[in-house]
PyMOL CGO cylinders between C-alpha atoms (Angstrom):
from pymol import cmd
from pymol.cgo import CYLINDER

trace = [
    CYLINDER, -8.53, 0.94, -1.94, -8.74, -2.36, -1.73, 0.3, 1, 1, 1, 1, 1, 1,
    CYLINDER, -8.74, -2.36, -1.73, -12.14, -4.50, -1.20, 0.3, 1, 1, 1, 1, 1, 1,
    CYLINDER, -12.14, -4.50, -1.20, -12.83, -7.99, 0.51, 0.3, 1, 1, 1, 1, 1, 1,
    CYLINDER, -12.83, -7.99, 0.51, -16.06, -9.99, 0.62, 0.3, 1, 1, 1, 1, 1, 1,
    CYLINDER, -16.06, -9.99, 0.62, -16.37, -11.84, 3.87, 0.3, 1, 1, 1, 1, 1, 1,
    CYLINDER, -16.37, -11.84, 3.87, -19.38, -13.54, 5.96, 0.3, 1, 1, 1, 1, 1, 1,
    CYLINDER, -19.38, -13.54, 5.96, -19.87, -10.68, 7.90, 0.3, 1, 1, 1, 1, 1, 1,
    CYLINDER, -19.87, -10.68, 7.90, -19.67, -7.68, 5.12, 0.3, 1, 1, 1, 1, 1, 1,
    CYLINDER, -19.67, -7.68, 5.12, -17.55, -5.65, 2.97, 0.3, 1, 1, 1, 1, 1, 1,
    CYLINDER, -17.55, -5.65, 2.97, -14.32, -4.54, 4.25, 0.3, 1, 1, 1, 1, 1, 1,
    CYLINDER, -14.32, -4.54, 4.25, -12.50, -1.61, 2.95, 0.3, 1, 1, 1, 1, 1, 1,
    CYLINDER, -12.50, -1.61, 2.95, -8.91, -0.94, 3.38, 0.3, 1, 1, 1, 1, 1, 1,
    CYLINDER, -8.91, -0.94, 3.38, -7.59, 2.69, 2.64, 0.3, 1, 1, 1, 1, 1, 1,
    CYLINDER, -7.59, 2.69, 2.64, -3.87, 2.85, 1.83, 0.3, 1, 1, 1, 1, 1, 1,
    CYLINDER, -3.87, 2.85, 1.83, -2.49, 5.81, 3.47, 0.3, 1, 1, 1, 1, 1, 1,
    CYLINDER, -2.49, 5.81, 3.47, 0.74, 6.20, 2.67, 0.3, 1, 1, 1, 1, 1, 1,
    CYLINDER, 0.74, 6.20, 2.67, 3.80, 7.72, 1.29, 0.3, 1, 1, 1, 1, 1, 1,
    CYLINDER, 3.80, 7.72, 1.29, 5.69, 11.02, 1.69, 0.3, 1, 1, 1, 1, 1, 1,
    CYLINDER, 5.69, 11.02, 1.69, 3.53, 13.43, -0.42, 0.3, 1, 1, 1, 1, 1, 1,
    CYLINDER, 3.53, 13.43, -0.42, 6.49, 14.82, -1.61, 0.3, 1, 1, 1, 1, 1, 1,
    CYLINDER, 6.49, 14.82, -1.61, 5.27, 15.60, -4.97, 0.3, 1, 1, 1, 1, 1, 1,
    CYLINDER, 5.27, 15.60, -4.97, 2.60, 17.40, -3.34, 0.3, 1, 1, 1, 1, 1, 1,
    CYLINDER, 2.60, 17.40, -3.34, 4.84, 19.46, -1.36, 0.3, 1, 1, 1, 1, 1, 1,
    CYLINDER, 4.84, 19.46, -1.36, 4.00, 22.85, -1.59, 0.3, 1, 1, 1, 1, 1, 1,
    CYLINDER, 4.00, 22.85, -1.59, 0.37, 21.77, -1.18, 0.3, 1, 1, 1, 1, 1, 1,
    CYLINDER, 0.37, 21.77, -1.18, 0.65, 19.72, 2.15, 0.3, 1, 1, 1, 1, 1, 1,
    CYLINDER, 0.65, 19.72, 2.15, 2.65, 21.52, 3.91, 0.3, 1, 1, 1, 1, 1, 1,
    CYLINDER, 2.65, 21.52, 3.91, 4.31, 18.60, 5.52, 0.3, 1, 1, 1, 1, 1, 1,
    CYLINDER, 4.31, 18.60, 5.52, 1.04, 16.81, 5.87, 0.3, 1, 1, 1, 1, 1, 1,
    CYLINDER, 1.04, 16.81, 5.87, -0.32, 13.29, 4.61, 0.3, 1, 1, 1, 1, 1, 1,
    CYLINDER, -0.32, 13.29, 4.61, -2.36, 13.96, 1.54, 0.3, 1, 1, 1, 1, 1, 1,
    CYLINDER, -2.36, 13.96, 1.54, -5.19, 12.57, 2.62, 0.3, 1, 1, 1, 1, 1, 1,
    CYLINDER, -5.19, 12.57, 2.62, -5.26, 15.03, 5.74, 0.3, 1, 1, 1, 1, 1, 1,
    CYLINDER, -5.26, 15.03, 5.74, -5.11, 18.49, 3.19, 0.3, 1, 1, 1, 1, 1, 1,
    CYLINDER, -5.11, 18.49, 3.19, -8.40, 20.31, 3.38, 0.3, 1, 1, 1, 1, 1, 1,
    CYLINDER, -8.40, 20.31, 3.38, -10.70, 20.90, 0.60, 0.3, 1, 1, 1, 1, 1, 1,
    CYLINDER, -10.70, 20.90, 0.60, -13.10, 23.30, 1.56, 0.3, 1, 1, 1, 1, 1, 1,
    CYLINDER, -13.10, 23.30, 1.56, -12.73, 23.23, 5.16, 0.3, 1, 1, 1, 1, 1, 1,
    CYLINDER, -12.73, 23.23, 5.16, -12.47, 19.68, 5.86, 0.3, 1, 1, 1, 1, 1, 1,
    CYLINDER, -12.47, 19.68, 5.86, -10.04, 16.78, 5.00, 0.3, 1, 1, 1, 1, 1, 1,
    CYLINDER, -10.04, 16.78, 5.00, -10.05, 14.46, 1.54, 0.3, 1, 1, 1, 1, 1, 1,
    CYLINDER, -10.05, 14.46, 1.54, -10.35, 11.65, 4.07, 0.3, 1, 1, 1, 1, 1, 1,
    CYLINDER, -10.35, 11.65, 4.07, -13.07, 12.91, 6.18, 0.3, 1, 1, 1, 1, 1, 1,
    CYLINDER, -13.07, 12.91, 6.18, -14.75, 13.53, 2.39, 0.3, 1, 1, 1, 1, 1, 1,
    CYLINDER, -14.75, 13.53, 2.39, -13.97, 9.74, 1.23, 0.3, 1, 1, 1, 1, 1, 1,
    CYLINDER, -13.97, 9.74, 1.23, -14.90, 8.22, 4.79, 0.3, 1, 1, 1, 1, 1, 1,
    CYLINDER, -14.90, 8.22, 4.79, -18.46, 10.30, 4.51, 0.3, 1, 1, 1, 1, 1, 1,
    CYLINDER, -18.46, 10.30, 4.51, -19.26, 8.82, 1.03, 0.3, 1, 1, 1, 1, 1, 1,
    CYLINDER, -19.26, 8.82, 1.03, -18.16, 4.97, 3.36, 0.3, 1, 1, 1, 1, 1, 1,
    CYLINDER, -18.16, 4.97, 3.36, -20.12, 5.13, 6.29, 0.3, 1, 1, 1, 1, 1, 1,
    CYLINDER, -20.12, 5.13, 6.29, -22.00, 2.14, 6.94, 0.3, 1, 1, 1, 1, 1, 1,
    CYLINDER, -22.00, 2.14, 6.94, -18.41, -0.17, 5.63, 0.3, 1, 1, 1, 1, 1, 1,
    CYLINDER, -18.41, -0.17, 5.63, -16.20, -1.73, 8.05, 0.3, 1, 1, 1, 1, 1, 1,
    CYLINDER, -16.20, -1.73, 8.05, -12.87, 0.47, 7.06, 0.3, 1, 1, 1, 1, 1, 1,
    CYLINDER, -12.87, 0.47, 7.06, -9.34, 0.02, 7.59, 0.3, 1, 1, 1, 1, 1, 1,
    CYLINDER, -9.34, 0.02, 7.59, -6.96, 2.69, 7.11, 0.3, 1, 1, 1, 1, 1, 1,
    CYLINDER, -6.96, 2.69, 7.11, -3.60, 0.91, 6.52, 0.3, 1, 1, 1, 1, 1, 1,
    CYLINDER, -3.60, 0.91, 6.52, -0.81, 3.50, 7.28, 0.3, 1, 1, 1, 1, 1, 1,
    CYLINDER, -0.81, 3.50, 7.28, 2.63, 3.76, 6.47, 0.3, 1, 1, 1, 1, 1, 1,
    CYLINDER, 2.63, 3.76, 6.47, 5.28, 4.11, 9.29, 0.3, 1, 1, 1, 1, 1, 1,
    CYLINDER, 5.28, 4.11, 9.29, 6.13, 7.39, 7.71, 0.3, 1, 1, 1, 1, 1, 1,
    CYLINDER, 6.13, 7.39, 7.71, 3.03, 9.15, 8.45, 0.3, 1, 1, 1, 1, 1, 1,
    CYLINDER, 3.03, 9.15, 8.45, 1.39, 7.17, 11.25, 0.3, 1, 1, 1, 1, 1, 1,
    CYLINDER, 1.39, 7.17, 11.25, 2.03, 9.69, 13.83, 0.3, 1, 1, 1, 1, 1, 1,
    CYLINDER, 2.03, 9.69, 13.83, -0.65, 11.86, 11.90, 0.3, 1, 1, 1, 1, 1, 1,
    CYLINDER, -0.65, 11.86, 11.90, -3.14, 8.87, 11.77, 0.3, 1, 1, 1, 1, 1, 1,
    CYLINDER, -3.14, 8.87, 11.77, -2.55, 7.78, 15.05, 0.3, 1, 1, 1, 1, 1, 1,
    CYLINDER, -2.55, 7.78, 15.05, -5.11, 9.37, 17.79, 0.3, 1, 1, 1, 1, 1, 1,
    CYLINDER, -5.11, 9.37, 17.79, -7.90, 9.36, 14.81, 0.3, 1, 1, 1, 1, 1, 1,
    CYLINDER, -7.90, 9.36, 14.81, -10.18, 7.05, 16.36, 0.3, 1, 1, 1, 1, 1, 1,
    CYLINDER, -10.18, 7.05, 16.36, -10.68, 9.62, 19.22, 0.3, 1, 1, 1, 1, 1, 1,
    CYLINDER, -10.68, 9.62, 19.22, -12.54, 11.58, 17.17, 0.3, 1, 1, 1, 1, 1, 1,
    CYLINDER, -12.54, 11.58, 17.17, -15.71, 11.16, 16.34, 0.3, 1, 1, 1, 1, 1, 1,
    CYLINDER, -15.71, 11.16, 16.34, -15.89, 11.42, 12.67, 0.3, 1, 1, 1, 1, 1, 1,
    CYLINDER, -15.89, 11.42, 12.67, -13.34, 8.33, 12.49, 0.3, 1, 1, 1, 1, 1, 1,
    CYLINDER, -13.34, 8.33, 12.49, -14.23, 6.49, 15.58, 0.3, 1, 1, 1, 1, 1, 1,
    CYLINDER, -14.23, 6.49, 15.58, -15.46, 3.48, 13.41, 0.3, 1, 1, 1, 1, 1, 1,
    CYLINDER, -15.46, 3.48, 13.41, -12.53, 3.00, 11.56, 0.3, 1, 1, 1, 1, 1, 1,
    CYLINDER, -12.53, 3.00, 11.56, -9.54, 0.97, 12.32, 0.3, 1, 1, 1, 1, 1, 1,
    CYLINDER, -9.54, 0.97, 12.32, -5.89, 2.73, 11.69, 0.3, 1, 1, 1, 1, 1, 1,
    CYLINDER, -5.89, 2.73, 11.69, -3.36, 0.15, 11.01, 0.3, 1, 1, 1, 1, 1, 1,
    CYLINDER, -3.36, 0.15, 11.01, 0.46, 0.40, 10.85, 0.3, 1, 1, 1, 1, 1, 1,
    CYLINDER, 0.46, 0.40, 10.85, 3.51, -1.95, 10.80, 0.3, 1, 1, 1, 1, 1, 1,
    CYLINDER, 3.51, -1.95, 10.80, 4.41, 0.41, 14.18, 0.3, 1, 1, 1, 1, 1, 1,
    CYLINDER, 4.41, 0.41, 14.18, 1.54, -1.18, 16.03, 0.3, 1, 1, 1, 1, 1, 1,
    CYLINDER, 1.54, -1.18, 16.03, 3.62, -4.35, 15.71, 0.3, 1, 1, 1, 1, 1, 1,
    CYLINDER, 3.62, -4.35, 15.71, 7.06, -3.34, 15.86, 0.3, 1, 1, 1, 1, 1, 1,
    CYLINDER, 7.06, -3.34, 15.86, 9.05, -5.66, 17.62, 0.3, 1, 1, 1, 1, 1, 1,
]
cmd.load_cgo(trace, "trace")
């Protein structure tokens, strides 16, 4: 995570990415923050314990499909997903 002090607040950004391939067998293909524990997501978890910060998730172009149509729901619909797709040329 990395944190910046600006005029207007804290801003969190969340690095997202990466293969997960040494989590394999747990992830089943999916982004390690996206495996459940306990019925819901390690993100949904970590974004819980941030509500009220202005958050960034910053995504690799690996897994950015996965990260992509977040902000529709409501649970992440104050956070900003970021990739180097969003800017591809």
């Amino acid at each position: 995570m990395i944190v910046t002090e600006l005029s207007k607040g804290t801003k969190l950004y969340l690095l997202v990415g990466g293969r997960g391939t040494r989590l394999a067998s747990v992830t089943n293909g999916k982004p390690k923050p996206l495996v459940d524990i306990q019925e819901q997501s390690f993100l949904d978890i970590v974004l819980d314990n941030l509500s009220g910060f202005d958050v960034t998730l910053i995504c690799s172009d690996l897994n950015y499909e996965y990260f992509k149509d977040l902000g529709a729901d409501v649970r992440w619909a104050s956070c900003n997903i970021f990739s180097t797709q969003d800017h591809a040329a």
